[in-house]
MARDREN-296177 format. One record per residue: residue in three letters; x, y, z of N, C-alpha, C in turn. Coordinates in steps of 0.001 Angstrom, whole numbers, plus 500000, padded with zeros to 6 digits. Layout:
! residues N
ALAXYZXYZXYZ
...
This chain:
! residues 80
UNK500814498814500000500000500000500000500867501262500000
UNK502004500997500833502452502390500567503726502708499394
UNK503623501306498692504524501711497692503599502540496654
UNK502115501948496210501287502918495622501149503870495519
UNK501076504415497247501016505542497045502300506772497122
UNK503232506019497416504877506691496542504928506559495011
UNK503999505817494652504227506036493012503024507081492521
UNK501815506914493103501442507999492997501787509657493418
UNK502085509215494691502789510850494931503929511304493699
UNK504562510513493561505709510915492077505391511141490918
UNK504258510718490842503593510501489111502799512337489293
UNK502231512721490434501748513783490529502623514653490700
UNK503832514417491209504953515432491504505243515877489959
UNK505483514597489057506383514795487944505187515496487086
UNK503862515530487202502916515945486361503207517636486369
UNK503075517898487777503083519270487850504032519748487444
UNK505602519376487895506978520245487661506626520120486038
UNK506240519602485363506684519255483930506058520874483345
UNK506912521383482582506832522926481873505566522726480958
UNK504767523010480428504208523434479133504860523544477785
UNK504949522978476720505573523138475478505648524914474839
UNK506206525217474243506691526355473625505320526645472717
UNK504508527355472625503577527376470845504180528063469853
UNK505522528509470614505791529282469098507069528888468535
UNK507823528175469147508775526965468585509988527530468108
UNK510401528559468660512087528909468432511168530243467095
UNK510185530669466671509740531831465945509716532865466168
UNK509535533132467526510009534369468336508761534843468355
UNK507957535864468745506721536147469496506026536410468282
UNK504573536066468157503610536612467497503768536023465883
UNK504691534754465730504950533965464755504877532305465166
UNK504334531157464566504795530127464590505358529655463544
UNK505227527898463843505996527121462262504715526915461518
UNK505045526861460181503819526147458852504384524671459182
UNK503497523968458447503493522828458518505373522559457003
UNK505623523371455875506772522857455656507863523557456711
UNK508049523997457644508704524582458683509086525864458571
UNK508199526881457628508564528437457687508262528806459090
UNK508596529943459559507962530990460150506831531829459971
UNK505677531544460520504268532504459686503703533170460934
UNK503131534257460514502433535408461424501329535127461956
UNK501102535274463044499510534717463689498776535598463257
UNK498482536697462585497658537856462492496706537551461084
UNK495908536214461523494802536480460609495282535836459395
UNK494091535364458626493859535154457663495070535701456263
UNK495719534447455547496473535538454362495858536544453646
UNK496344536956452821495751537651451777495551536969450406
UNK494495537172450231494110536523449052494326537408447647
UNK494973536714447280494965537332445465494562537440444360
UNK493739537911443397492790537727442225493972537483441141
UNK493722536324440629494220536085439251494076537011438165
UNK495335537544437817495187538776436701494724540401437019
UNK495126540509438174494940541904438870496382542374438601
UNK496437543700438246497415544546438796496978544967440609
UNK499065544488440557499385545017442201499832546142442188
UNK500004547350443091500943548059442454502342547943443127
UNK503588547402442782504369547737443386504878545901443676
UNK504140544999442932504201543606442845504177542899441439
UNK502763543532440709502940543057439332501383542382439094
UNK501490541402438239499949540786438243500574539200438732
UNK499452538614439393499472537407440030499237536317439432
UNK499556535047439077499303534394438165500113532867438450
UNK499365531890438581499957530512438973500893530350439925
UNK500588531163441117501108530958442466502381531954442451
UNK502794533117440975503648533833440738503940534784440581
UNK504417535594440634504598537419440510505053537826439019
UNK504462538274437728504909538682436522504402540035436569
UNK505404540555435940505538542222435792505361542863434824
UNK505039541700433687504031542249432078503264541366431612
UNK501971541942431021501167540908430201500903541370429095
UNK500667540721427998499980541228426599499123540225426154
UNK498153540722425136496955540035424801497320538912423985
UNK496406537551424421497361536301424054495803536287422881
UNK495729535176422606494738534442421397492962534741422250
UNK492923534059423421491524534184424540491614534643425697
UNK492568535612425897493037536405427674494315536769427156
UNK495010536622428298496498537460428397497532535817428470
UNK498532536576428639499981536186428725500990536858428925
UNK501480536404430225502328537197431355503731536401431365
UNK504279537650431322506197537640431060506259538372431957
């Protein structure tokens, strides 16, 4: 009986001392990891981008990419 409850007293000792994990994982405040291991900003939702918008100061957006000219292709554009 009283070894029980030395293993319980320890199992509760070790519960409490034990720290809490980090949430932000070596990112430094107000950033965590993405799942491929960047650094990303907790502040909300990305920004979303319209296909074929001028940015100003970025370009137009187009297959996950930044191009900085388009001209009129055969049925839309085509960006260089």
């Amino acid at each position: 009986m009283k070894t029980l409850a030395a293993i319980t007293f320890a199992s509760v000792i070790a519960l409490a001392s034990a720290s809490p994990a980090e949430a932000r994982q070596g990112c430094g405040p107000g950033f965590h990891r993405a799942p491929n291991g960047a650094c990303i900003s907790n502040r909300g939702p990305r920004q979303v981008f319209v296909v074929g918008r001028f940015y100003p100061g970025r370009g137009y957006w187009y297959n996950s990419r930044w191009y900085q000219q388009r001209v009129r292709a055969r049925n839309g554009w085509r960006y260089r």
